[in-house]
N, C-alpha and C positions, 0 to 999 in steps of 0.2 A: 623400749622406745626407739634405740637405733634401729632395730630391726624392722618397726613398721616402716620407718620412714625410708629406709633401704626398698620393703619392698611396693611402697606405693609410687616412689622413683621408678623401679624398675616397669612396672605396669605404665603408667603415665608413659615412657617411651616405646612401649609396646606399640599402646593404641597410635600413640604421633605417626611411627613406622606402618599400622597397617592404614591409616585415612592415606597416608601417600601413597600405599599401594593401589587401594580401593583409586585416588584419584589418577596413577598413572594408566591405569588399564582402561579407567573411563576414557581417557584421555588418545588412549588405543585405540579404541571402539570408536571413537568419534572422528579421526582421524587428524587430532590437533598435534600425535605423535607421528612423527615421520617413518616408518619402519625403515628404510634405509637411511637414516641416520644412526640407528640405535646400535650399539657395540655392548660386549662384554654381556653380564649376567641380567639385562635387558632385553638382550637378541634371545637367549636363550626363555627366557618368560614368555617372547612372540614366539617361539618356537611349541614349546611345551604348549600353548590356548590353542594353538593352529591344531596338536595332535589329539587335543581334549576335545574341541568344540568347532573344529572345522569344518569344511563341506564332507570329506573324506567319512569321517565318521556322525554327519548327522542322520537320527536313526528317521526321522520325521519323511525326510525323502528313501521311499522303498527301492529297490533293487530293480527293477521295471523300470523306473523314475530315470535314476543313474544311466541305463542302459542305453533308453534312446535320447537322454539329454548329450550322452558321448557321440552316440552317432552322430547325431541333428552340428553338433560342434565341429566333429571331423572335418563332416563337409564343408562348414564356413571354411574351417582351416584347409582342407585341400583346395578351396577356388583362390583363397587367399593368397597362396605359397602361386598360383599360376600368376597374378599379377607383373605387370612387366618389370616390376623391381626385384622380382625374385629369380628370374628367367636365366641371368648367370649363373647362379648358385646352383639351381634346378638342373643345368647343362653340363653343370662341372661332376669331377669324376671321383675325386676323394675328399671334395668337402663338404665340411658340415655347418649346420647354422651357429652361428656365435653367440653369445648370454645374449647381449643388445638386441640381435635380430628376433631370438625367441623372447625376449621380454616386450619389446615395439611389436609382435603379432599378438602376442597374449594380453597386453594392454588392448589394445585394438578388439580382440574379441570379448574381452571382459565387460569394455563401453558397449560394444554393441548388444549384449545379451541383459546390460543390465537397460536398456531404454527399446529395445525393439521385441518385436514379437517373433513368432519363430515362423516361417514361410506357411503358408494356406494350405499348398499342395502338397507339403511334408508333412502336415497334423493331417490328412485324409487317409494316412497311410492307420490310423487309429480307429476304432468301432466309436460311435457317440457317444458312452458312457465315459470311455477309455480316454477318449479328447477330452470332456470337462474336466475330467483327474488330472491329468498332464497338465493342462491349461494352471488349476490352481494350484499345485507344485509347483507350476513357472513361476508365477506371479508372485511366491512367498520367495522364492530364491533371488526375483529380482530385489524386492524389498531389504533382504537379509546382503545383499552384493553393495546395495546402496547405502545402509545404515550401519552395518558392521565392518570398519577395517579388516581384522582380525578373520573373521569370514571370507572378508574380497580376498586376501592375500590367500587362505588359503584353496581360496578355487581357481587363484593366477596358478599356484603349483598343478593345481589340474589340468588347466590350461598349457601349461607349460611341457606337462607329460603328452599329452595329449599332441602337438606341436612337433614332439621328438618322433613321435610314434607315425603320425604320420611322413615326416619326413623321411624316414626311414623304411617306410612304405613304398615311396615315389624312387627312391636311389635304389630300391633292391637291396636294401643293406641287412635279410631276412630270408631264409628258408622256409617256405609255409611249416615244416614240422616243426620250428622254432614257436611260433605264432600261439599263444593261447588267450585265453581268457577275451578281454574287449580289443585287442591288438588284433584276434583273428576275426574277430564280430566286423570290426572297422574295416578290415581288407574285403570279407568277402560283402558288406554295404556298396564299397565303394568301387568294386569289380560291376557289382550291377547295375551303378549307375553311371560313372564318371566318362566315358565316352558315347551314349547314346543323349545322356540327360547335361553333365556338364560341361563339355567342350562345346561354349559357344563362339570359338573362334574359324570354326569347323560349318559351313551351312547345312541345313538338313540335305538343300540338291545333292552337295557334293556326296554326304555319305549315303543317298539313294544310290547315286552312280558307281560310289566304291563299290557297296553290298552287291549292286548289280555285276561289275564286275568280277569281284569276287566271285558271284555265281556261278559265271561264265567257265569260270579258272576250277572251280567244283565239280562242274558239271563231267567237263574235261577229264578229269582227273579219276570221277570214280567211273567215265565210263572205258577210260583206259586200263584200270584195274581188276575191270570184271566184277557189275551192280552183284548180282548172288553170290562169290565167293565172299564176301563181307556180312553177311547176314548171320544175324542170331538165332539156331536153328530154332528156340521155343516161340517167339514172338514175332521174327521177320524180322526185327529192328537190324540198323545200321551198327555194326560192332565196333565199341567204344576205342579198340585199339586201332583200328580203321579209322576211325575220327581224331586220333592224337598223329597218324602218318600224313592225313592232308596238311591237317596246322602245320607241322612240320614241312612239308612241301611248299607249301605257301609261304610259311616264313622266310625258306632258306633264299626262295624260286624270284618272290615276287615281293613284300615287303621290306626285305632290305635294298632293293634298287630302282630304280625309276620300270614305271609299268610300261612295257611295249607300245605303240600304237594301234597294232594289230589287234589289239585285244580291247580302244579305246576309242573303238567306231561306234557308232549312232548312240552320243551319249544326251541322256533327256535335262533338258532345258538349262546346258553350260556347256561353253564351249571347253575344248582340251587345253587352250592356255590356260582360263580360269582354274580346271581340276589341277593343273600341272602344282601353282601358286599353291592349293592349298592342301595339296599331296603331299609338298618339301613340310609344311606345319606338323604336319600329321606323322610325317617320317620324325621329326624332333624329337615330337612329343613320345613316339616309340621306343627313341633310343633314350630319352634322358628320363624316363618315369617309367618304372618298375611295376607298378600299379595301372594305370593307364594301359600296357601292352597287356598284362594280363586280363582287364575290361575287353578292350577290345576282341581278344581273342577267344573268351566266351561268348564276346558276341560271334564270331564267328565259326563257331562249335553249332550256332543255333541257326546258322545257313547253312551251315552243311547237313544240318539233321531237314531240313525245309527242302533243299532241293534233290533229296534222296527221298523223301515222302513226295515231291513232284515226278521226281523220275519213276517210283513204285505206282502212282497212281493210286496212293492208300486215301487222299482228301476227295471230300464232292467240292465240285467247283462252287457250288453255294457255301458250303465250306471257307473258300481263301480267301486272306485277308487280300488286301490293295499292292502292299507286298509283293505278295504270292504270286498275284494274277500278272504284275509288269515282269517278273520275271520270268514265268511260264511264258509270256510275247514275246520277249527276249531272248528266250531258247529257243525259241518255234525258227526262230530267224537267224539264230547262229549259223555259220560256216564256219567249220574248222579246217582251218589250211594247216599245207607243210609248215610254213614259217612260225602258226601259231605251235606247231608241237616241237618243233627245236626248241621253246624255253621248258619245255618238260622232261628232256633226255638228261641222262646222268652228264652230271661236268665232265668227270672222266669220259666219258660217253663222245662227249665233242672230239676228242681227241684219237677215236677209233678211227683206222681206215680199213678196207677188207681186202685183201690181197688175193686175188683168181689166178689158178695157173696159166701159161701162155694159152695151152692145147682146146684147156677149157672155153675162157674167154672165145677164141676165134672160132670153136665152132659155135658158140652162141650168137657170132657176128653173120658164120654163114647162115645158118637156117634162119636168123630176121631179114637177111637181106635175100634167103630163095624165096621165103616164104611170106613175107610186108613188102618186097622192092626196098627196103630202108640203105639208105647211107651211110658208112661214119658219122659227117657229118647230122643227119638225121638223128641218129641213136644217143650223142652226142647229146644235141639242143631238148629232146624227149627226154633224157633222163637230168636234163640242167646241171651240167661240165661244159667246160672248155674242151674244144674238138683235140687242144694240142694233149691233155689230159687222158681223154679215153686213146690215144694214138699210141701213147707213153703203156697203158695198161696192155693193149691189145697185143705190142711189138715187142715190148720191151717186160713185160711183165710185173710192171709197177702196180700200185696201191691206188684202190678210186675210194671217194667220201661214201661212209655210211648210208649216208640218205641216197646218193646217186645210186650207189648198191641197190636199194631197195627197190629200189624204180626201174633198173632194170630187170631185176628178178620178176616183177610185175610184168611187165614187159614181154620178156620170154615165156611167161606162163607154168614154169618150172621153178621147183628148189633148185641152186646154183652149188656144187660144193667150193668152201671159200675156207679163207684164215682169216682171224682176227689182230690188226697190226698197232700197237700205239707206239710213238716215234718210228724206231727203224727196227724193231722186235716185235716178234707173234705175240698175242695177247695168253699172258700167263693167268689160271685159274687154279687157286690154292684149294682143294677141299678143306673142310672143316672137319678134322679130324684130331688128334691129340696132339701129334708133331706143331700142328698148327695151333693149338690153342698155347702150349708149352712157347713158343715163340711171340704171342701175342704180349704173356705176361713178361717175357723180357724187352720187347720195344713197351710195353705200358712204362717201364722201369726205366729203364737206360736208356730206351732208341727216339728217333727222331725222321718223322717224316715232315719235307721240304715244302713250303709253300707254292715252290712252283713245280712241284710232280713230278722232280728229276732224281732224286737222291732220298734213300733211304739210308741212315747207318743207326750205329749200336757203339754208344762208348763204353769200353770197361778198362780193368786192369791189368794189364799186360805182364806187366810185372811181378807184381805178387801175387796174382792167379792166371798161370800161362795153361793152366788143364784147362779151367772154364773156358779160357778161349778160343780154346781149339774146338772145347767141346760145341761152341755157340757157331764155332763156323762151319762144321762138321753138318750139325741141326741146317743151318741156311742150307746147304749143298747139297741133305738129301731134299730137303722138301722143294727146291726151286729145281732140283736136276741138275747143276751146273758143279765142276769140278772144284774140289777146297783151292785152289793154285791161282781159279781167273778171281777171287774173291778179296779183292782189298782191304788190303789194311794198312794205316798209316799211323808210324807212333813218334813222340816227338822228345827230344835228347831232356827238355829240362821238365818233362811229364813221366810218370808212370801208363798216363792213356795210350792206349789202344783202338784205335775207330776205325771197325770194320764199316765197308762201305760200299754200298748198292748202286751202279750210278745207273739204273734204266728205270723210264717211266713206265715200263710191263710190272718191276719187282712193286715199284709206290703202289701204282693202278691194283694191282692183286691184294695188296696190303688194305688198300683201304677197303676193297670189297668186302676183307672179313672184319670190318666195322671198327677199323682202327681210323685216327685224326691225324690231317696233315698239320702244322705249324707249332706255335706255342701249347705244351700241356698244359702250364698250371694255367692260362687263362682260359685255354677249352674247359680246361676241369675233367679231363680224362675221364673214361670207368672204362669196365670191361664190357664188349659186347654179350647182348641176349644171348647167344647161341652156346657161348660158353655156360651156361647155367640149364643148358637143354640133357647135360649129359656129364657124370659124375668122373669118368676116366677126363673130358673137357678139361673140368672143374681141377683135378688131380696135379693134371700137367700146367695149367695156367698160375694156380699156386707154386708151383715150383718156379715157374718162368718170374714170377713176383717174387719171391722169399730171394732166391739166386742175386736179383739187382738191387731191390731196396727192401729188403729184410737184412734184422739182423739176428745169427744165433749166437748169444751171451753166455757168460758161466757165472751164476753169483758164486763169489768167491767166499760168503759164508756159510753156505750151507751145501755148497759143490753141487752143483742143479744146474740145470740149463734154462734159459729163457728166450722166446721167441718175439721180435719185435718188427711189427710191420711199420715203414713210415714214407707219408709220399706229402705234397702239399696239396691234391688233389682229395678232397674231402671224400669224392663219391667214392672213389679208387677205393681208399682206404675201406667206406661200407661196405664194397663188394667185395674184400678182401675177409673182413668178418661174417658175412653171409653166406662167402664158400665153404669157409671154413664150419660154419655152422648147419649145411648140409651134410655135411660130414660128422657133424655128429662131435665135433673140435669145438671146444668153450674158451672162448676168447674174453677178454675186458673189456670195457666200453671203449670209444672212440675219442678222444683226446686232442685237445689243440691246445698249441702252446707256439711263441714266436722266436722265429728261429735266427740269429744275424747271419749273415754271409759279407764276408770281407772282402770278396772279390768288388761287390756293389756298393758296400760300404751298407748297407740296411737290413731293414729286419722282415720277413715272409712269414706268411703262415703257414704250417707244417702239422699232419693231423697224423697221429698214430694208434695203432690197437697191439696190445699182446698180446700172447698164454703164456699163464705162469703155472701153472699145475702140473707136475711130474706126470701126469695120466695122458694129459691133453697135450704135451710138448712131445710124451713119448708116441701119441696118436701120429703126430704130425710129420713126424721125422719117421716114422712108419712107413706112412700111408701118401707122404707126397716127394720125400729122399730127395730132399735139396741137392744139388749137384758139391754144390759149396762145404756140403757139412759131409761129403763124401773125401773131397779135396785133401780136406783141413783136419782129417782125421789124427793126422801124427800132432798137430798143434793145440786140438781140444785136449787126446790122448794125456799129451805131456804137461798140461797144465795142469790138469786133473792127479795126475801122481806129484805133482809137486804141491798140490793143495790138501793131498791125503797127509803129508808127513806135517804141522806144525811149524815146528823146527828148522827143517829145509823149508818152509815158504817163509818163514820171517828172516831164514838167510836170503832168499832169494830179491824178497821184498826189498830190504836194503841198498840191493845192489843193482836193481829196477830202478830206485827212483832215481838213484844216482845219474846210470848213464840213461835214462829216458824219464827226467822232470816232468814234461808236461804231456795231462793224461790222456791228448789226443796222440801220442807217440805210439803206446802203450797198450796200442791194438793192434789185429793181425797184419804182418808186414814181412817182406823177406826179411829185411834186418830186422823187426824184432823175431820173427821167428826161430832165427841163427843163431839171437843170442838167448833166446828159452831151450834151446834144442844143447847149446853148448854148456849151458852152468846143471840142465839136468844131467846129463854127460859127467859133470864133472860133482856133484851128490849122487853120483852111482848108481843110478836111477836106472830103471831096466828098460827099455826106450824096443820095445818089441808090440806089434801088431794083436800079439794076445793078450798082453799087459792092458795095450790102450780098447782095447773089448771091452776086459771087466772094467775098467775104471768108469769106463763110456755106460756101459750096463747100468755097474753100480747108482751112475750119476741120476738117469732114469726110471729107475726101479724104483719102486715106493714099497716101505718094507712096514707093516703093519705091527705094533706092539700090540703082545697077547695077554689078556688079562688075565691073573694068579691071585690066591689069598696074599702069597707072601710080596707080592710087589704093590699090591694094596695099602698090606700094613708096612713098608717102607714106605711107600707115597705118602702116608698120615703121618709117619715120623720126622720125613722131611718137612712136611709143613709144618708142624710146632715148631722145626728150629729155625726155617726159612720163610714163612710167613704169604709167601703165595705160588701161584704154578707157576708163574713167570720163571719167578727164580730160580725156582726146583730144577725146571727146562737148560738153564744156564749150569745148572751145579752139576747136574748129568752132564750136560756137552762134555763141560770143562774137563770132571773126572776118569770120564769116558766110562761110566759106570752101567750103562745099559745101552745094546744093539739091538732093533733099531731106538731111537731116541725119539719118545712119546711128544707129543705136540701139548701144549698149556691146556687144549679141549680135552684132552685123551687121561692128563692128569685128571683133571676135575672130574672127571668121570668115570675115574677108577677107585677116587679117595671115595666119591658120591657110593658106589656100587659095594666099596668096601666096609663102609661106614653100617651103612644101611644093612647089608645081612650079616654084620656078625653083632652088628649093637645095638640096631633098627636107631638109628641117630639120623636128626636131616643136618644135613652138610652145610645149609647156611646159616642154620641156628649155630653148630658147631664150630664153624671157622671163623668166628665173630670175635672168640676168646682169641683165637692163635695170627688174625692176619694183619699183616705190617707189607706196607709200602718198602722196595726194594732201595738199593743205592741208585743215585742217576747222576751222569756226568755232565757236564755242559757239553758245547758244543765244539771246544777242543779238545775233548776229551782226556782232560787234565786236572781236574778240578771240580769237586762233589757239590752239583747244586744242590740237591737233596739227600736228607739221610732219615733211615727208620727213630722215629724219639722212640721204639720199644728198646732198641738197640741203645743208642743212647744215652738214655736213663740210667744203661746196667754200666757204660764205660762211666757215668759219670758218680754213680754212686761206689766203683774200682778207685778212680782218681781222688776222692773226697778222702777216702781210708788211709791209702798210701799216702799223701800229702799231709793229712791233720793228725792220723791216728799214730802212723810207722816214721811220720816226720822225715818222709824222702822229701829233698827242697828240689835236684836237678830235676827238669823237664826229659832229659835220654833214658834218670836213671828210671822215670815213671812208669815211663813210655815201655822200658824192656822190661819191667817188675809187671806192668798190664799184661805184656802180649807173650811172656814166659811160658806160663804154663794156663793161657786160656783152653778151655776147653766148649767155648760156642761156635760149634760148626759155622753161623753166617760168617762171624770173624774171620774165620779160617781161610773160607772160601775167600775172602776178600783181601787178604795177604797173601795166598798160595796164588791168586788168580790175576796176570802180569795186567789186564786191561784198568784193576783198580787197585791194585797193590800199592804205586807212586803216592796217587793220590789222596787214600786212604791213611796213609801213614801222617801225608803230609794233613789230613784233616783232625790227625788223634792231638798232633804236636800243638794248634793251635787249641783244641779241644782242653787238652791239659795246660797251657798258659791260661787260659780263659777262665777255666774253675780256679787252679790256684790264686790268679789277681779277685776275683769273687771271694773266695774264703777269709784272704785278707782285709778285702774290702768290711765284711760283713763282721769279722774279730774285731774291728775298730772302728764299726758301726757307723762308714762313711760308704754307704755304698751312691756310685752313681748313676746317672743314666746312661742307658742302651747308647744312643747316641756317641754322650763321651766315652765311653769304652771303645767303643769305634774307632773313632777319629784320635781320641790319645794312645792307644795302646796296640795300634794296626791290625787290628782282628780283620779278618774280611768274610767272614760271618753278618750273615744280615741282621737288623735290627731285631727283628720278630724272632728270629733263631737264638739270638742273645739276651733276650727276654724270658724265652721259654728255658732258658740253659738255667737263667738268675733263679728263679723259682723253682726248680728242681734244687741247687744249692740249696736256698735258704731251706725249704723243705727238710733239708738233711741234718741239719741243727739243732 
C-alpha cells in the first residue's frame, strides 16, 4: 500500500511538471515569454527549439528557397547599413557594428519581411512557375515569423549572421579565397548590382559621364599600348591580363584623385561643379566599401571590353546599344593633347630629365637655325621651356624636361643621342637577372623604400652577422657599379642595427622598376614581383634573399633535425614564399596566422608564417638555395649539434643555459650567446673542428631508413606485449639506444603487421587487441602522472595487496623497495631507468601504495568510504574515477 501511494505521488508530480512545461513553451510560441528576460536552464530550452525547429533547419523551405531569400535580404541589409546613420561606422577603419546596432538592423529587417512583400523587379529575376513557388514559401515564412517566437528568434540569428557578413563585405574584412558557400553567393550578387542598380545617391547623368570619361582614359590607354599586342591569338579578344593592367592604371592614375579638367570637357547634360559634388561621394564610397569598389570595377572590366570591340570594329552599328553609340561620338571628337598624356607617364617618370652633350646640343641649334632661320628664343617657345632653360642646356650643358626633349627630337627630325637624369644622377637600370632577384628578397625582408624616392636602405645586424653584411654590401656594389667604401652605413651605440643606405633617387627609381614598393610593407601587403617566377635560378636567389632576412633555420633539440621557418606580416609574401618553394619541387606546411605583440608599440600585428619540417625538404632547401646565414652560422649549428649528440653534456649544458640566459628570447643565435656555446663546448672537450661539424650537420639531415628483418620483426612483437603500443616502443628505443636508425611509430606498425602476417598469417588488429595499453602521460609540468596504463596498474596493485595483507609488510618505503627489487616488467623498468618519469613515477607508486593499504583496512572493517572522502581526508591527489577504479580492483582481490 505505501508503495502505490509512493508511486501515484510520484506520477501526479510528473504530469504537474510536464503541463508546466507544455504551458511554458506555449507561452514561448506565443510570445507572452520574453526571450530576453529568460536566464538559466530556460535560456537553454530557447536555445535547444531554435536548433530543433528553427528557420536553419526547417526542411519545408528547400535549399533554392534559402538561397535567394539570403540574397533578396542581403540587399535590404546592404542599402540599409548606407543609410546616413550608418555612414560613420561604414567610413571608420577598425570598427565593427556592436550587438545593439546588429540587433536594431535585424529587428528592422525581420518587421519588414514579415509585413512586406519582396520588390517586383527582384521576383522577375525568376521564370513564372519559380515566382509562384517562391511567392508561397514567402507567405508561410511570414506566417511562421508572425506566430512563432521561437521561429522569429530564430531567423533574427539569421538575420544577424547575415548583417555580419555583409558588413564585413563592405570593410574588406575578407579575401575572396576566404569566401565560400552563401558569403560568396552574396558578394558576387552584390558586385553586380550595388553600383549600377543601388547607388542612388549617385544620378544616372553623372555616371553616363564617369563611364564616358572613363572611356576616354581606355581609349587612351590601350591605344598607347599597342590594340594587337594585347589580343588573344585564337579568338581576337582583348587578353584578360591586359584588362587587370588598365584597372590597375586607372585605379592608381585616376580614381584615387580628383579627375583633370582636360579630360572633363563637353560633359552631357551637368555641369563640372555638379560632377565635381558627386565625384567626392563616389570617391567615399570607394575608399570606405570593399564591395562597392569591387562592383564598380567590374563594371569597369565591361568598358573596357566595349571600347576595345569599338576600337576593333568587331559590332554592326545596328548592333550598339545607346551606350555604345554616345561613346563612339565622343571618341570621334576626342583630342588627345600633351597635357592629357602627362597623367599617363610613370610618377617616376615625372622625375626624369635627359641630359645632351654640350657638342651635341649645339649642333642641333645650328642646323635649325641654318636650315628653319629658328632662334633660341624660337626653339625655346616651340618645344615650351623657358628660353633661360634651353640657354643653361645649350652652354652650360644642363638637363631639359622629358617632354621638351621630345619635342625637340621631333623637331630636328632625327634620333638625338641623350642620358637619362633623375635628381643630379644618370638614370640607373637594373637587369633582371639573379643578382637582382637575390636582392629583391632581402629589401622584401629588411629593406625600405622612402615615400618620397630619395632613400633606399636595408637594416640588419651588424653585430652578430658582420659576414652577411658585408656580404649584402658587396651584392649592392656589384649590381649598382659603385665602390663598397661610397656605401653607407650607419650603426648606433645602444642597437646591434646596421642600416646600410642608398641616398639617390636613380638607386629608388631602378628599385622600383624591378617591381619593388615604396612606403609602408605590411600595409602595401608586399609580394614578390612576376618576373621573379619567370625563371627558376630568379626563384633560387630571391629565396635566399628571403630565408637570409626573415627566415628562420632551427634545430629541434629532440630529435637533432633542422627546421625551416618562413615569417613576414605580409600574407601574400608569405604565399609566394610557398609557391617558390613549391616550384622547386620543396614541401612546405600550410600558411599560418597567428598575433604577434611588439613592445616597441605596445600592440599586437598580424604575422603569417609557412615551414619545412621534413629532413628531405629542409635538406632540398639548404641545397638548392644555400642561405648565406646558414653558411655563416656554420661553427654554431656545428656546435650545438655535437653538444646535443652526447645526453649527458647537454643536460650539463642545459643547466648552465638557463642559469646565465633565463629568458628564451636570449637563447638564440648572438655573439654572446655564441661565446658562451663555443666556450662550455671547449670546456666538455668537444672536438670544435670543420669536419666534426660536417658529419654532425650531415648526420642532422640525412634520413636513415630502418631495414626490415624476421629478427627485428619478432622483437617489435615482443616489445609490444610488454609495452603495449608503438609509441612507446619508439620511446624505449630512443632511450636504450637499441637500434640505428630508430624506426618512426608508422615503420613499427608496419613491421609487427609484415611480421605477424608471414610467419603466423595473424591480422595485427585482431591481435594487438589482447596486448595494447595506453602509455604513461605527464601533465603539463612534467612532473606529475595525469595518466597511467590500469593493465599496468592492476599488476602493481595486486604486488601491493600481497606484501601488505599476505607478508604483513605495514611500511609504505618498505613496500615500495620489496615491489621494485626484483621486478622483472620491462614498462616498469623503462619507467624507473628513464630520468623524464623516473621522479614522478615513484612519487605515483607511494601514493598508489597508501591508497591500497587505507582500502584494505577500510574494507577488514567493513567501513569503506566514498571516493570523495578518501580524497579530501586522506590527500590522495588521484582523481575521483582513478579511486574508484583502484576500490574495485581491491575489493575484487578479497
Amino acid at each position: 500500500m505505501f508503495g502505490s501511494s509512493s508511486s501515484s505521488s510520484s506520477s501526479e508530480g510528473f504530469l504537474k511538471f510536464f503541463r508546466k512545461s507544455i504551458e511554458f513553451v506555449f507561452e514561448l510560441i506565443n510570445g507572452r515569454q520574453k526571450i530576453s528576460n529568460l536566464t538559466g536552464f530556460k535560456r537553454e530550452i530557447v536555445t535547444d527549439l531554435k536548433k530543433r525547429f528553427g528557420f536553419a533547419v526547417n526542411n519545408e523551405f528547400h535549399r533554392d528557397f534559402k538561397f535567394y531569400l539570403t540574397i533578396f535580404i542581403s540587399r535590404y541589409v546592404y542599402e540599409t547599413m548606407k543609410l546616413p546613420e550608418f555612414v560613420p561606422i561604414m567610413g571608420g577603419v577598425n570598427e565593427d557594428l556592436t550587438l545593439s546596432q546588429i540587433n536594431k538592423l535585424a529587428y528592422g529587417l525581420k518587421k519588414s519581411i514579415a509585413y512586406q512583400q519582396i520588390r517586383p523587379d527582384w521576383l522577375e529575376e525568376f521564370k513564372k512557375g519559380s515566382k509562384k513557388e517562391f511567392m508561397k514559401k514567402y507567405d508561410k515564412l511570414q506566417h511562421d515569423i508572425k506566430s512563432d517566437q521561437i521561429y522569429s528568434e530564430s531567423f533574427m540569428d539569421h538575420l544577424r549572421f547575415l548583417i555580419k557578413s555583409v558588413f564585413k563585405l563592405i570593410h574588406g574584412k575578407y579575401n575572396a579565397s576566404d569566401l565560400h558557400g552563401f558569403e560568396s553567393a552574396i558578394a558576387e550578387d552584390l558586385k553586380d548590382r550595388i553600383f549600377l542598380k543601388f547607388d542612388i545617391s549617385l544620378t544616372g547623368t553623372f555616371k553616363l559621364n564617369l563611364f564616358i570619361i572613363l572611356s576616354r582614359f581606355i581609349f587612351f590607354i590601350i591605344q598607347s599600348y599597342g590594340q594587337k599586342s594585347h589580343l588573344k591569338p585564337k579568338n581576337n579578344e582583348i587578353d584578360e591580363s591586359f584588362t587587370d593592367k588598365i584597372v590597375s592604371t586607372l585605379k592608381s592614375k585616376i580614381l584615387a584623385k580628383r579627375i583633370k579638367s582636360v579630360w572633363k570637357k563637353k560633359l552631357y547634360k551637368i555641369n563640372q561643379k555638379d560632377f565635381e559634388k558627386q565625384y567626392e561621394k563616389f570617391q567615399f564610397n570607394l575608399k570606405t566599401d570593399q564591395i562597392y569598389r569591387e562592383s564598380f570595377l567590374k563594371s569597369v572590366k565591361g568598358i573596357i571590353i566595349t571600347v576595345f570591340k569599338l576600337l576593333s570594329g568587331k559590332n554592326k552599328k545596328s548592333d550598339l546599344s545607346k551606350f555604345e553609340r554616345a561613346v563612339i561620338m565622343d571618341l570621334n571628337k576626342l583630342n588627345i593633347t600633351e597635357e592629357m598624356k602627362i597623367l599617363f607617364e610613370d610618377k617616376g617618370e615625372n622625375h626624369i630629365r635627359i641630359k645632351i652633350e654640350k657638342r651635341v646640343i649645339r649642333h642641333i641649334y645650328k642646323t635649325l637655325k641654318s636650315n628653319f632661320g629658328y632662334t633660341i628664343e624660337q626653339i625655346a617657345n616651340l618645344i615650351n621651356i623657358k628660353l633661360e632653360t634651353f640657354r643653361s642646356a645649350l652652354y652650360r650643358g644642363n638637363s631639359l624636361p622629358k617632354v621638351a626633349f621630345k619635342k625637340l627630337e621631333a623637331l630636328y627630325g632625327k634620333k638625338i643621342p641623350h642620358k637619362k637624369i633623375i635628381g643630379k644622377n644618370e638614370l640607373i637600370i637594373l637587369l633582371k637577372n639573379a643578382d637582382s632577384a637575390e636582392l629583391v628578397g632581402i629589401l622584401l625582408g629588411d629593406g625600405h623604400l622612402s615615400n618620397d624616392k630619395t632613400e633606399v636602405s636595408v637594416s640588419l645586424n651588424g653585430v652578430d652577422d658582420p659576414e652577411y653584411l658585408r656580404y649584402v654590401i658587396k651584392l649592392i656594389s656589384r649590381l649598382f657599379n659603385i665602390e663598397t667604401k661610397s656605401i653607407k652605413t650607419d650603426t648606433y651605440d645602444d642597437s646591434k642595427l646596421s642600416l646600410i643606405r642608398l641616398n639617390k633617387q636613380a638607386y629608388h627609381k631602378a628599385l622600383i622598376d624591378l617591381g619593388l614598393k615604396s612606403g609602408n610593407k605590411v600595409k602595401n601587403q608586399i609580394d614578390s614581383p612576376n618576373w621573379i617566377f619567370q625563371n627558376k635560378h630568379f626563384i633560387i636567389r630571391c629565396l635566399r634573399g628571403l630565408t637570409d632576412t626573415d627566415g628562420t633555420i632551427q634545430i629541434n633539440k629532440e630529435f637533432r633535425r633542422f627546421r625551416i621557418v618562413f615569417r613576414s606580416a605580409s600574407k601574400s609574401l608569405v604565399k609566394s614564399f610557398k609557391r617558390m618553394c613549391n616550384i622547386l619541387g620543396i614541401h612546405t606546411g600550410s600558411v599560418l596566422h597567428t598575433k604577434v605583440f611588439d613592445s616597441r608599440y605596445n600592440e599586437y600585428y598580424d604575422s603569417y608564417h609557412v615551414s619545412i619540417n621534413s629532413k628531405k625538404d629542409v635538406r632540398e632547401f639548404l641545397k638548392t638555395i644555400e642561405p648565406r646565414k646558414f653558411k655563416f652560422r656554420k661553427k654554431y649549428y656545428g656546435t650545438w649539434l655535437l653538444i646535443l649528440e652526447n645526453p649527458l653534456i647537454y643536460k650539463l649544458f642545459k643547466k648552465e643555459m638557463m642559469q646565465k640566459f633565463p629568458k628564451e628570447t636570449d637563447r638564440i643565435f648572438s655573439k654572446e650567446f655564441s661565446k658562451f656555446l663555443f666556450s662550455k663546448a671547449s670546456e666538455y672537450r668537444l672536438e670544435l673542428s670543420n669536419s666534426e661539424f660536417d658529419r654532425v650537420i650531415e648526420e642532422a639531415l640525412t634520413y636513415k631508413r630502418c631495414i626490415y628483418s624476421k629478427e627485428l620483426g619478432k622483437s617489435l612483437v615482443k616489445l609490444y606485449k610488454k609495452l603495449g603500443s608503438q609509441n612507446t616502443i619508439k620511446e624505449f628505443i630512443e632511450f636504450y639506444d637499441t637500434l640505428n636508425p630508430i624506426p618512426t611509430s608508422k615503420t613499427i606498425t608496419k613491421f609487427i603487421k609484415k611480421y605477424l602476417f608471414e610467419k603466423k598469417n595473424i591480422d595485427f588488429y585482431e591481435w594487438k587487441k589482447q596486448y595494447t595499453f595506453n602509455g604513461v602521460v605527464l601533465d603539463a609540468s612534467n612532473k606529475v602522472i595525469a595518466s597511467f596504463p590500469n593493465k599496468i596498474r592492476s599488476i602493481l596493485i595486486k604486488k601491493i595487496f600481497k606484501l601488505y595483507l599476505n607478508q604483513e609488510i605495514d611500511k609504505t618505503s618498505q613496500i615500495l623497495y620489496e615491489l621494485l627489487k626484483n621486478t622483472k616488467n620491462s614498462y616498469l623498468i623503462f619507467l624507473l631507468e628513464n630520468q623524464k618519469y623516473s621522479k614522478s613515477f615513484r612519487f605515483y607508486l607511494i601514493e598508489l601504495i597508501k591508497l591500497v593499504k587505507i582500502l584494505i583496512d577500510m574494507i577488514k572493517k567493513d567501513r569503506i568510504r566514498s571516493d570523495l572522502y578518501l580524497k579530501q581526508n586522506f590527500g590522495i591527489s588521484f582523481s575521483t574515477s582513478t579511486i574508484s577504479y583502484i576500490k574495485k580492483e581491491v575489493k575484487s582481490l578479497f
